[in-house]
N, C-alpha and C positions, 0 to 999 in steps of 0.2 A: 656642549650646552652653553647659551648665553644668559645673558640677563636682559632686562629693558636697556641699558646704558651699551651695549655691547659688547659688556666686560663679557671673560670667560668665570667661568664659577669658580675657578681658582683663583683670580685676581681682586674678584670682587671684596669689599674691605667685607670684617668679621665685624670691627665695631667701628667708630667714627668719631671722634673726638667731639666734646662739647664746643669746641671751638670752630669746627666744621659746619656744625649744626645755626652756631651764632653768625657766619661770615653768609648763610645762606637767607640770614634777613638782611641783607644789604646797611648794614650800620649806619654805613658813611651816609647813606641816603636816606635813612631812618631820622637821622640826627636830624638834619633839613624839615622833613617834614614836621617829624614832634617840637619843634622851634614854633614852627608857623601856626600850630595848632596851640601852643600855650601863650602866641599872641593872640590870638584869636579869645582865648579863655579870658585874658587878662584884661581886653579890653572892650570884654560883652557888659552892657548894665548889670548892673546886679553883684552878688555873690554868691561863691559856693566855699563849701566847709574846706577848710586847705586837704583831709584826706582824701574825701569825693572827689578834690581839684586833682590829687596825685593819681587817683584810679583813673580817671579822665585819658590823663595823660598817657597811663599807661595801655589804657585801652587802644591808643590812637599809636602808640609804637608798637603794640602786638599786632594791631591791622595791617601795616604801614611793612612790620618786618613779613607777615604773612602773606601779604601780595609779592612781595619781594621772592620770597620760596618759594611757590607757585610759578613763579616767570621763571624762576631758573629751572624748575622741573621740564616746564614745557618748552624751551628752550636751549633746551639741554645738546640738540644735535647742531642748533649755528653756537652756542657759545665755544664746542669744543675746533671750531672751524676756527674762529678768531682769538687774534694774538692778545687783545685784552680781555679776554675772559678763559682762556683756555685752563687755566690753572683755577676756576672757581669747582667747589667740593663735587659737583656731579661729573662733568667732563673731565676731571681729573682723576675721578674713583674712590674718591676719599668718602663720598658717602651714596648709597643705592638711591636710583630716580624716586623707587617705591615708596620708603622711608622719606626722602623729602617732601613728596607729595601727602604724606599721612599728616606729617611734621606741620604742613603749610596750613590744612583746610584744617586741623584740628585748633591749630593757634588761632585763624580767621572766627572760626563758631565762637568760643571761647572769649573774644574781645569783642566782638555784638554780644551775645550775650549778657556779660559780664555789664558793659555799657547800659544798655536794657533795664538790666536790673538794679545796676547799684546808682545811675545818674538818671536818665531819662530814652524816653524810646525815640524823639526824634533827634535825637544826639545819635543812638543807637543805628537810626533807619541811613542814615548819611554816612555813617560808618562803614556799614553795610552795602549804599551805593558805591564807596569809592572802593572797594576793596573788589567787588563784583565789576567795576566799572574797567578797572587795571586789569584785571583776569582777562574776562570774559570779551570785553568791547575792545581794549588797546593789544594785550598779548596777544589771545586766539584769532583774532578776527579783523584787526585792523593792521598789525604790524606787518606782517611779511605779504598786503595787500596791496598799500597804496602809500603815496611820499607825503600824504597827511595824516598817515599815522600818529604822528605827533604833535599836530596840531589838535586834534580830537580828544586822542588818547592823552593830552596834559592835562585836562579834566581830572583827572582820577587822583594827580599830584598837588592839585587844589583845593579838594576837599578838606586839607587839615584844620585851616583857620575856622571854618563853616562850622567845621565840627565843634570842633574849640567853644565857640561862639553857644552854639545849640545847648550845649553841655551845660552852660552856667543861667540863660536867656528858656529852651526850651522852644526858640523858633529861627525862625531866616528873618532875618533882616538886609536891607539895602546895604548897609554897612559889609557885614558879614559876606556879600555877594561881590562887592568891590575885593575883598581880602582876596575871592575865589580867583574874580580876573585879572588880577597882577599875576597871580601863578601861573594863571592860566597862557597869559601873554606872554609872559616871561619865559616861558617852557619851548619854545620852537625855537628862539635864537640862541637859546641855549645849547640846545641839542643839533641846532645846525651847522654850531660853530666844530662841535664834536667831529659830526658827519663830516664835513668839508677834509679836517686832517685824518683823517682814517674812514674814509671814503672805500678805499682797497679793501679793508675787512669786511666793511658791510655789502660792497658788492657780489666778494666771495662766498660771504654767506646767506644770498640772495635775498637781502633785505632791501627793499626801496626806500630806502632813505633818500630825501632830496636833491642831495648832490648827483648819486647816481643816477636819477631819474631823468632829471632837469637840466643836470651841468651846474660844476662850481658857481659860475656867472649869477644867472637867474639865482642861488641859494643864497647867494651875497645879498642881493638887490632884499629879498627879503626876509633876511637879519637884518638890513638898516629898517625895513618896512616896521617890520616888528619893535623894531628897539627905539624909533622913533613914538611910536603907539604906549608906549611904556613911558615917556617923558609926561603927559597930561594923565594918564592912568595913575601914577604913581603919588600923584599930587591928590586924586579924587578923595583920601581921606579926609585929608585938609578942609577939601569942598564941604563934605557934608557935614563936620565937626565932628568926626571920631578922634582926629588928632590934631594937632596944635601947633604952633610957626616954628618952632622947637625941629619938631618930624619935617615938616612941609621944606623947611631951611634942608635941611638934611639931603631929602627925597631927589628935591632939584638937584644938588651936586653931583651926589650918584647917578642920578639918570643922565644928566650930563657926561659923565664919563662913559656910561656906559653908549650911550649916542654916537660918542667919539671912535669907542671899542669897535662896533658896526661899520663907522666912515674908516677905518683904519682896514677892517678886512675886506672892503669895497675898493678903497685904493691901492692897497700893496699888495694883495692877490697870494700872500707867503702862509705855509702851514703857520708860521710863527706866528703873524697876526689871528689865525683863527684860535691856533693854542691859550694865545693872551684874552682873546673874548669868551673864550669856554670857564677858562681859570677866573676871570672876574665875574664874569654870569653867577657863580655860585657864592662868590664875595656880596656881589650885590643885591641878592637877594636876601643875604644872611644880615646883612647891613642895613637893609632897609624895614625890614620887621625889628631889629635889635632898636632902630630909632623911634618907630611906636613905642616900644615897651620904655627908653629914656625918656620919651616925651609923655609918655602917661604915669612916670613915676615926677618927674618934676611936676606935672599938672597936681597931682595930687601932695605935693609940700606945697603946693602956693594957695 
């Protein structure tokens, strides 16, 4: 007798550690997003009560961790294929597909809702696209399709700020929609830079990631594409006055490096150069929201 995972019923775990349960909301990635979504809060008009502001937020990590569980249930047969996922709690056994999937859609209801009721519905409704959007549009349907999986499916990682945003505001704004496409743009050089060094794995687990698809070459050509599109992008808050010379100063440097990051994996062709733009992609983006929030606390002493 087997299980959904393909354990035998004797190996299958009896219970599973809370800490099992916590590593299947992807933290590391969790953190990122709930970052972008408390800028987003912090620099919508208006205010909200600092506890509504902590539900907010919490609402947008139990989304954020809940799409997170979902991907790994349903991806459960390439993660145990490749060597950086093989050890995550399903492919490894430490927790049943069953249970994670209960785990996943009950936390996903549970943070709309919650959102819904205790902040606003279209705080809630955006919630709810990006959480549906990562499931349904990027895992099932777009990822093991086609080498723009990731260009599509970075939508879904974009949503935090929006939401953020809605949370305290109650609507979409121009502003709020800029927050969405720096993530948004920012999310293919990110992830192509990943793809390029471990290329091997996704092949083997028949994922069309762009390297594969296209060849290293062409994936190069657009990570600079992308990362060049991210130098005027990144400035656009500047443009419209959400943020201040403070940010704008900031914004350029980093995108400047990061420009360099791309011409660097363009010219030297080395996993080590793609290594170094994967590693800073996540620097940079953590850096570039952290100088909104520097520049809108200094706004607000002067």
């Amino acid at each position: 007798m087997t299980t959904d995972t393909g354990m035998t019923a004797t190996t299958a775990p009896l219970s599973a550690a809370p800490a099992d349960f916590f590593a299947l909301l992807k933290p590391r990635v969790m953190s990122l997003v709930v970052f972008t979504g408390v800028v987003g809060l912090m620099l919508a008009p208006g205010s909200l009560h600092p506890i509504l502001a902590i539900v907010a937020v919490l609402c947008i990590a139990v989304g954020a961790g809940a799409s997170g569980c979902i991907n790994m249930w349903y991806e459960r047969d390439v993660d145990a294929i490749m060597r950086r996922t093989q050890n995550r709690p399903i492919p490894s056994g430490r927790v049943e597909a069953r249970s994670a999937l209960e785990f996943g859609v009950t936390l996903a209801v549970a943070s709309v809702m919650v959102m819904g009721l205790a902040i606003n519905w279209v705080a809630a409704a955006l919630l709810a696209l990006a959480i549906g959007f990562y499931v349904f549009v990027y895992t099932i349907w777009l990822k093991r399709r086609t080498p723009q999986n990731i260009v599509i499916g970075g939508a879904a990682g974009a949503f935090p700020p929006m939401i953020g945003w809605a949370a305290v505001t109650g609507d979409v704004s121009l502003a709020s929609i800029v927050l969405f496409a720096i993530i948004f743009f920012w999310t293919p050089p990110h992830f192509w830079a990943l793809a390029l060094y471990r290329s091997g794995d996704y092949e083997a687990a028949g994922i069309p990631m762009l390297p594969v698809v296209v060849g290293a070459e062409a994936s190069r050509r657009q990570i600079l594409l992308y990362s060049m599109l991210m130098l005027p992008l990144s400035l656009a808050p500047w443009f419209l006055g959400a943020s201040g010379l403070v940010y704008a100063a900031g914004a350029g440097v980093l995108s400047a490096i990061f420009v360099g990051g791309a011409v660097r994996v363009m010219t030297q062709r080395t996993d080590a150069a793609a290594r170094w733009m994967f590693k800073y992609s996540i620097l940079y983006l953590a850096l570039l929201f952290a100088m909104m929030i520097f520049d809108h606390l200094i706004a607000g002493l002067l």
